[in-house]
C-alpha positions in Angstrom: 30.9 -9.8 -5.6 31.0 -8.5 -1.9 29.4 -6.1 -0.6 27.6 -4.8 2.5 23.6 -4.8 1.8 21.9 -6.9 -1.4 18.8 -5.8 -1.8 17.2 -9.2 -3.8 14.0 -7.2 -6.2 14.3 -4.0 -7.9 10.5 -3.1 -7.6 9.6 -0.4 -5.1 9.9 -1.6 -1.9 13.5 -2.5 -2.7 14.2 0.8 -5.1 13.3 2.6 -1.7 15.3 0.4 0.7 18.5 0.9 -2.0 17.6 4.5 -2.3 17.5 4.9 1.7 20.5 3.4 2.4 22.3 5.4 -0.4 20.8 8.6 0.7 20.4 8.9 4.7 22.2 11.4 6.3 22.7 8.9 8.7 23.9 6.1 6.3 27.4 4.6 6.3 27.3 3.1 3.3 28.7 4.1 -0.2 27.7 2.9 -3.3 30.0 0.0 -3.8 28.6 -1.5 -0.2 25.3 -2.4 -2.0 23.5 -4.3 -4.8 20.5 -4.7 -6.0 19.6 -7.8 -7.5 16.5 -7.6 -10.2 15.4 -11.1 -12.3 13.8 -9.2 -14.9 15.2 -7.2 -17.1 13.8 -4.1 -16.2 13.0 -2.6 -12.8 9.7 -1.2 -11.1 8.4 -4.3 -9.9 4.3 -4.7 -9.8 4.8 -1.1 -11.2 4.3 -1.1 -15.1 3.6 2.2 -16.7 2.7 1.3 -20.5 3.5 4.5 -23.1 4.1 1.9 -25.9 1.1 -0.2 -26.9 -1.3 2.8 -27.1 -2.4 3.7 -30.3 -3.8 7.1 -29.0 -1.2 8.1 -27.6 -1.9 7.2 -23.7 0.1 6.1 -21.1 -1.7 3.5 -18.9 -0.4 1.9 -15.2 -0.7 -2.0 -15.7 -0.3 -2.2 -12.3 -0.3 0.2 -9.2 -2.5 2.7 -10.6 -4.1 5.0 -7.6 -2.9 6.8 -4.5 -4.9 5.0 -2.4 -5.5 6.3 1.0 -4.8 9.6 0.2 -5.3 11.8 3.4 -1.6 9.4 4.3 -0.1 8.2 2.0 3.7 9.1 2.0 4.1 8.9 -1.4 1.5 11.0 -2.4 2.6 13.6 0.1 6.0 13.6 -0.6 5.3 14.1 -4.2 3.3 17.3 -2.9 6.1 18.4 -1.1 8.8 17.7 -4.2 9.8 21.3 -5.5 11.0 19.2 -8.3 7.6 18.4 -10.6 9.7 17.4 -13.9 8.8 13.9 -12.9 5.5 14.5 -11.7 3.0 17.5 -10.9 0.0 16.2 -8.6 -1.6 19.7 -9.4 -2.2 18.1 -13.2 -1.2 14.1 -13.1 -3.9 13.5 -10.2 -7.9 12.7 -10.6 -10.2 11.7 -8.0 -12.1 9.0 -10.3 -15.0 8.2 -7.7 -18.2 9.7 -9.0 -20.9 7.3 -8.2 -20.9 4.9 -11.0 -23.9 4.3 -13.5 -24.8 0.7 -13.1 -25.9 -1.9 -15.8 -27.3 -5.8 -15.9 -27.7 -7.2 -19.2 -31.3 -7.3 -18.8 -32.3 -3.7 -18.8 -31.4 -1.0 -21.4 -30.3 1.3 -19.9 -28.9 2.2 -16.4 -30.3 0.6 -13.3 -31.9 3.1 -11.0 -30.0 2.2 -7.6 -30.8 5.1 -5.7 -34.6 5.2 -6.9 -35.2 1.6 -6.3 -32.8 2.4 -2.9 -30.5 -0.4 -3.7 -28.2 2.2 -2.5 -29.2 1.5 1.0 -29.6 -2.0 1.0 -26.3 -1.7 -0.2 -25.0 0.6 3.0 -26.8 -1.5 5.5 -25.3 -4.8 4.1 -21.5 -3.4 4.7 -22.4 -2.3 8.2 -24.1 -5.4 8.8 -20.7 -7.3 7.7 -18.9 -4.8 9.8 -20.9 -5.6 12.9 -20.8 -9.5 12.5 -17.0 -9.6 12.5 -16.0 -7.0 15.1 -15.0 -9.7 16.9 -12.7 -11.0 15.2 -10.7 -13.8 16.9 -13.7 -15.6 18.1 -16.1 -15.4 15.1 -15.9 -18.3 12.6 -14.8 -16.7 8.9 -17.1 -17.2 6.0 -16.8 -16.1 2.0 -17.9 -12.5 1.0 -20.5 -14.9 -0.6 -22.0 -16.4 2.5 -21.9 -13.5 4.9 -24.0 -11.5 1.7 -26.3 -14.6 1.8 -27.0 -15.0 5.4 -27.7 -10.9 5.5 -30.3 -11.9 3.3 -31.4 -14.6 5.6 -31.6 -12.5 8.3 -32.5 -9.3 7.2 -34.4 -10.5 3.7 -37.8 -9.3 4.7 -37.1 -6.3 4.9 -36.1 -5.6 1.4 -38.2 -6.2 -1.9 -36.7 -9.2 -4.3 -35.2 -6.2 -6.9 -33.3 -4.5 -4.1 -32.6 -8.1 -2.9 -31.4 -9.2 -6.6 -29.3 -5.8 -7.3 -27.7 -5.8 -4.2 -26.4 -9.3 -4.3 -25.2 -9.1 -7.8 -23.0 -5.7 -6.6 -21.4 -7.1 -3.6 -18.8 -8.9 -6.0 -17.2 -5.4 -6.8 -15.0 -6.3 -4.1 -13.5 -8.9 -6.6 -12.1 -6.1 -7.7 -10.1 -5.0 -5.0 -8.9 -8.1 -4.2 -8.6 -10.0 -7.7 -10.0 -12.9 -6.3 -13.9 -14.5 -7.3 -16.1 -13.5 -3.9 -16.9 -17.6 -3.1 -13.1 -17.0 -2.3 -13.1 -13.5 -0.7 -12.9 -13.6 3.4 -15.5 -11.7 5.1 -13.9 -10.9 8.3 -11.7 -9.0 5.9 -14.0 -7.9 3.1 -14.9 -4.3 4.6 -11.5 -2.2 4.3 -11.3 1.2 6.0 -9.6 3.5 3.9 -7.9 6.4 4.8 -9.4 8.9 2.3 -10.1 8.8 -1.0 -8.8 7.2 -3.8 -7.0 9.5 -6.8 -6.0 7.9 -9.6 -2.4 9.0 -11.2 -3.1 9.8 -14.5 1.0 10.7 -15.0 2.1 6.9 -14.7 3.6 5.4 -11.1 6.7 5.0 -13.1 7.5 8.8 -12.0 8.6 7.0 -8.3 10.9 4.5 -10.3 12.7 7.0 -12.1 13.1 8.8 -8.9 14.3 6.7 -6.1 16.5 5.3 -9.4 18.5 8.7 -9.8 19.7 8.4 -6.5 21.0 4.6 -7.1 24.3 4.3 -9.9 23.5 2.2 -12.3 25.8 0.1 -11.9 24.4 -0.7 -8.7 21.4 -2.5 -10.2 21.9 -5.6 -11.6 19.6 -6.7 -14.2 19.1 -10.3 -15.2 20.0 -11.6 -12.2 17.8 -14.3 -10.5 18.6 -15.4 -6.8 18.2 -19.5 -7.0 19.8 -20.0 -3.8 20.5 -18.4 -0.3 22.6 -19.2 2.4 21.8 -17.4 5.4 24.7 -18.9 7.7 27.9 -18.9 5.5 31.0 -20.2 6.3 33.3 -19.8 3.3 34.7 -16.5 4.0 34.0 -13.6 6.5 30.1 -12.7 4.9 27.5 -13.6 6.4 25.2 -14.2 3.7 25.9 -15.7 -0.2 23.4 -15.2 -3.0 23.6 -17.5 -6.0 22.1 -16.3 -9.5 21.1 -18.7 -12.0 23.8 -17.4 -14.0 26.5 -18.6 -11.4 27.2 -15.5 -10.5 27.1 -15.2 -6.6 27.0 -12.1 -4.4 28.5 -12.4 -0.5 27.0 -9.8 1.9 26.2 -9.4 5.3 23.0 -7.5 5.6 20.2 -8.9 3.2 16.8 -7.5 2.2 14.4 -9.8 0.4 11.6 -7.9 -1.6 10.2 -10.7 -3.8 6.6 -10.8 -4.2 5.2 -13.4 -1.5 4.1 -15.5 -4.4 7.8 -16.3 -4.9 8.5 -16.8 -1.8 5.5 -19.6 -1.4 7.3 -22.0 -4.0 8.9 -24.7 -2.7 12.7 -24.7 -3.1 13.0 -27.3 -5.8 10.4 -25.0 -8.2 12.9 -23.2 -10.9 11.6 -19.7 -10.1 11.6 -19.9 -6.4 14.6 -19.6 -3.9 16.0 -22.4 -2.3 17.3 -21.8 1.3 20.3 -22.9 3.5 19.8 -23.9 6.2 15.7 -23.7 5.5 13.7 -21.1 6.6 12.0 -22.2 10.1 9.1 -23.6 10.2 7.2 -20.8 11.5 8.2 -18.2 9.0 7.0 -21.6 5.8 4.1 -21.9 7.9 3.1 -17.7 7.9 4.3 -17.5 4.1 1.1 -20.3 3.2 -1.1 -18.1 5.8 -2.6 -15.7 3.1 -3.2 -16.2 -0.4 -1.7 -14.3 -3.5 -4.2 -12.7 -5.7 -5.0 -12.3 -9.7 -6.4 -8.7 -10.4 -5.6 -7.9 -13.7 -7.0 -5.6 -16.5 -8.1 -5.0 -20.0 -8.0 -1.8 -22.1 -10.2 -1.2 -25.2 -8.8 1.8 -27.5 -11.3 3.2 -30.0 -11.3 5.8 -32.8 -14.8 7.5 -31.3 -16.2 8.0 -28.0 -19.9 6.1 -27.9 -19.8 6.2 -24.1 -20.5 9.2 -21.8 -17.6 10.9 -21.4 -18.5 12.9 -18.4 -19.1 9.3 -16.3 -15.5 8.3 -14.0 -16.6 4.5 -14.3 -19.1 2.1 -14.8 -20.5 -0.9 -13.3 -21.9 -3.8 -15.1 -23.6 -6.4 -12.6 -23.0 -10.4 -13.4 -26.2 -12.4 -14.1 -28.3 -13.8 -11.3 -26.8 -17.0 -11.0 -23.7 -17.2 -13.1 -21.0 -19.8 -11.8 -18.5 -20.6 -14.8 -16.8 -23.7 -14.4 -13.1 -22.8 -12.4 -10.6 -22.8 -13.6 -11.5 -21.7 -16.8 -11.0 -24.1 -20.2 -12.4 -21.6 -22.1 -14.4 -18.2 -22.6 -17.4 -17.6 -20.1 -20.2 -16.2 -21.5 -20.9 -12.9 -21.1 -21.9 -11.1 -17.8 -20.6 -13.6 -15.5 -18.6 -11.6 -13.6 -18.7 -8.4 -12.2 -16.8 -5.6 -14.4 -15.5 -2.7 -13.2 -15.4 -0.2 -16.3 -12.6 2.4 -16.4 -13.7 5.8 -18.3 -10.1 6.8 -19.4 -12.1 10.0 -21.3 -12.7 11.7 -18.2 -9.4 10.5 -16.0 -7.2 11.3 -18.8 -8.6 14.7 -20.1 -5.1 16.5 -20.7 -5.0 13.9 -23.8 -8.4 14.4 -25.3 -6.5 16.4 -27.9 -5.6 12.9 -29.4 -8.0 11.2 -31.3 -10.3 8.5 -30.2 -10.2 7.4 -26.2 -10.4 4.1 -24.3 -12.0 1.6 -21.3 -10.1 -0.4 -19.2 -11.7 -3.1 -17.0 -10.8 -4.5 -13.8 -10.1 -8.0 -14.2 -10.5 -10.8 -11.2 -9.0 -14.4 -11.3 -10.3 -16.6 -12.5 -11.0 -14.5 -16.0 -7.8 -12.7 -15.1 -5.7 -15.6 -16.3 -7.9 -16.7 -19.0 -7.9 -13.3 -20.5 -4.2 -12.4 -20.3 -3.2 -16.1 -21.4 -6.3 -15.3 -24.7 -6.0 -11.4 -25.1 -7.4 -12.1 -28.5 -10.9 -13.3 -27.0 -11.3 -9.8 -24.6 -13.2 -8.1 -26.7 -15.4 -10.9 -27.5 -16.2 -11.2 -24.2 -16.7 -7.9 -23.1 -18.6 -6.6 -26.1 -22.0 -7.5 -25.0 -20.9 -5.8 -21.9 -19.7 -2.8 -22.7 -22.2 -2.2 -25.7 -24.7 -1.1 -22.8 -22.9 2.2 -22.4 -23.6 3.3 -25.6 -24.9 6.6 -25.3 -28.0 7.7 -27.8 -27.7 8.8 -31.0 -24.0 6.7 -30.8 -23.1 3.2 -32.2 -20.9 1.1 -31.0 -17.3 0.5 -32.6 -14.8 -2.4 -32.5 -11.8 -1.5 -30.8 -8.8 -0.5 -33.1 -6.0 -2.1 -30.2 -6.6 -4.3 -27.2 -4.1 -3.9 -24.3 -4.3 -6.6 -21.4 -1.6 -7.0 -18.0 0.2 -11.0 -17.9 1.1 -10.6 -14.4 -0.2 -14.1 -13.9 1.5 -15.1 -16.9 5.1 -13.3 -15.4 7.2 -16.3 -13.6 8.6 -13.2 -11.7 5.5 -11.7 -10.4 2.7 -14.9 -10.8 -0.5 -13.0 -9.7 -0.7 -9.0 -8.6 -0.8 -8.7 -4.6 -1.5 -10.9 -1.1 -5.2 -11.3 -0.9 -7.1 -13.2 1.8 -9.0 -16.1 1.4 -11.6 -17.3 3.8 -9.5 -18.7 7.2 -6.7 -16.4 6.1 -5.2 -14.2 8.8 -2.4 -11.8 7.6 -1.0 -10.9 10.9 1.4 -14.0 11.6 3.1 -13.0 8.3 3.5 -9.2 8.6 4.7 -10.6 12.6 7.1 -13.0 10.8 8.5 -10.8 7.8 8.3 -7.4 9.0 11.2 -7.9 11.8 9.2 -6.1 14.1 8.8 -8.3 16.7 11.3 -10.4 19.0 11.3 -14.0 18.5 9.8 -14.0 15.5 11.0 -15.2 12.0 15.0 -15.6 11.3 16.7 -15.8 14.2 19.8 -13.9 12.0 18.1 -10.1 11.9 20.5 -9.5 9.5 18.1 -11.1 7.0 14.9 -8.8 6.3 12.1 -8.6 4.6 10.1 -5.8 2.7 7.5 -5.5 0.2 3.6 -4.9 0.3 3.4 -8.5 1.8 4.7 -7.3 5.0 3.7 -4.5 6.5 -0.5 -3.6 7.6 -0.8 -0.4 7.0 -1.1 0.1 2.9 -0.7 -3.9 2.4 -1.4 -4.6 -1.5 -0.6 -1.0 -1.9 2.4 1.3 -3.4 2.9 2.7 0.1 2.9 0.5 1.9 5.9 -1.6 -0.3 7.7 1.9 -0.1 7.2 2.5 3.5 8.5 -1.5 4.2 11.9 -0.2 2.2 12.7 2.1 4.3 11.8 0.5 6.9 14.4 -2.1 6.7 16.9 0.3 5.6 16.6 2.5 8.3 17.0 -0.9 10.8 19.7 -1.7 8.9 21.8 1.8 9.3 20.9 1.7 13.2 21.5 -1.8 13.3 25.4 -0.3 11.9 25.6 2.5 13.9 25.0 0.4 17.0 21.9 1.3 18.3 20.0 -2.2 17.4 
């Protein structure tokens, strides 16, 4: 097949770039001068909307779930500004979920009081205290999440009573739950993340974007089934400069290319049988940037029951791990309960429009390393989590098995292997947004016909939905100026 663009990833970043270069008003290019070339066999990427498994009749986002950064995100605000609300109507598909959350240890019955027992502050003056010790951030030596919590303590410990001391240590690992790593792991110089309003969960399903940008790409446009093995960047057998071989045999010649795999795929080595081997190899600095940041593991768990014994008016709940608790990594089998922190979805209040059906559910925020254990031993979730969860249960309420048991296998997808980039301690993400984002000169493929999109590389709305959609059109749009002569 030849054609002009291939586009190698159907998830968003590359649904966008494909859509973008269909679309334009500026855009030379008809259908039949692109592809888009997807492994699996469906498209959407780290976008999963799940209307199957439920047993209650929900829809639930295995992935992407929340517009984060709301006051900018464009995909938010272009779904506002979308006459069109058959796909998706933010006036009844959108919840801000962020009501302060009750917290729970397993040693109290009961809620903790954190704003009594001013945990609350500790717990402000701790993230401004992490703020302040990396502001400098070139010349101050990075520590874990862990450490910079500990030396606060250190510093500041006399200050605080041994209970504010204790709750506010065993809280700081919610942010395990942003980046789906354990906190031992988490880089401090990058812990503290300034959002850019809040967070509203999409109660609809992100799959409404999919089916979007996919309307304005023919079907037979997308090509399902079809894993890149090979690239050669500099080819010489015929007049394209690019060929693509699938593991079917298949092989695509092009000469613009736009590479959206997750950078998880792009870290295996060439010889691995889901990576991508290049031709020539890629340089040295651009090997060197992709091992620069680390690829994360959040994952989640979703308990559906035929009663509500929670309180359905809460948007989450926390449940602190025990003072203490360091499972043995990786995991050979289940941890006992409460050793990590768990993030507790209240799908009763987020999803309200369904209450009509019976029962309701919980879904849980899952960080590596009970993210793989969990979606590798679904069966053992609830076993886990029971002891957990049970200290929700509301009075004059008993608690109920669950009647189904939903959990992600991102980390169990050879496609996907883990959920987003996420920074470990020495990790710096600029040199790979500078190598991959094409954005600066002299930096990584010296053929800028060969670019690079996906949440990976770009910094404003890394990890996010936006910020893979605004790399795609990113790269489209330097592709059509790059045709019509002005790059």
């Amino acid at each position: 097949m030849n054609v002009s663009v291939a586009i190698v990833g159907a998830g968003v970043s590359g649904l966008k770039a494909a859509h973008t270069l269909l679309n334009h008003p500026k855009s030379p290019f008809a259908p039949n001068h692109i592809v888009v070339l997807e492994a699996q066999n469906r498209i959407g990427g780290r976008i999963l909307t799940d209307r199957a498994q439920s047993k209650i009749g929900y829809s639930y986002d295995l992935g992407a779930a929340w517009f984060h950064d709301s006051l900018t995100n464009p995909v938010l605000q272009e779904a506002i500004r979308d006459d069109d609300t058959s796909l998706f109507d933010y006036r009844h598909h959108c919840y801000y979920d962020d009501k302060e959350a009750r917290v729970y240890v397993s040693e109290l019955e009961g809620a903790v009081d954190m704003v009594g027992l001013k945990v609350d502050k500790v717990l402000e003056d701790l993230h401004k205290y992490i703020e302040l010790h990396f502001m400098d951030l070139l010349n101050i030596k990075d520590v874990s999440l862990k450490q910079i919590v500990a030396q606060f303590f250190e510093v500041h410990g006399h200050m605080v009573s041994d209970t504010q001391k204790d709750y506010a240590a065993r809280t700081m690992p919610y942010l395990e739950s942003w980046f789906g790593i354990p906190w031992d792991l988490v880089s401090g110089k990058y812990s503290m993340m300034d959002h850019q309003g809040r967070n509203l969960l999409n109660t609809k399903g992100y799959d409404f974007i999919v089916e979007k940008l996919a309307r304005g790409i023919p079907n037979d446009r997308t090509l399902l089934g079809h894993q890149v093995v090979a690239i050669d960047r500099d080819n010489k057998n015929g007049p394209h400069k690019v060929s693509l071989l699938m593991k079917n045999g298949d092989r695509v010649y092009c000469n613009h290319l736009i590479v959206t795999v997750p950078q998880s795929v792009l870290q295996l080595p060439d010889s691995h049988p889901y990576g991508i081997a290049w031709s020539p190899p890629l340089p040295q600095n651009v090997k060197e940037a992709l091992q620069s940041i680390h690829f994360g593991a959040l994952g989640k768990v979703i308990f559906e029951f035929e009663d509500v014994w929670w309180d359905e008016s809460e948007d989450r709940f926390d449940i602190l791990p025990d003072s203490g608790a360091a499972p043995e990594v990786p995991l050979t089998a289940l941890p006992p309960s409460f050793s990590y922190y768990a993030h507790v979805l209240n799908y009763s209040a987020s999803h309200k429009s369904n209450n009509g059906s019976r029962g309701s559910s919980l879904g849980v925020l899952l960080q590596s390393p009970l993210t793989e254990y969990l979606e590798a031993h679904r069966k053992e979730a609830w076993t886990y989590f029971e002891p957990m969860l049970s200290k929700l249960v509301v009075e004059g309420k008993k608690v109920s098995a669950p009647i189904n048991t939903i959990t992600t296998d991102w980390t169990q997808n050879p496609y996907i292997r883990g959920s987003y980039s996420a920074l470990h301690v020495d990790d710096d993400p600029s040199d790979l947004i500078i190598q991959l984002s094409g954005e600066f000169d002299g930096c990584g493929l010296h053929e800028n016909y060969i670019r690079f999109a996906g949440e990976h590389t770009i910094l404003d709305g890394a990890g996010c939905v936006h910020g893979a959609y605004a790399s795609g059109l990113r790269e489209a749009e330097w592709i059509i100026d790059s045709v019509a002569g002005s790059v």
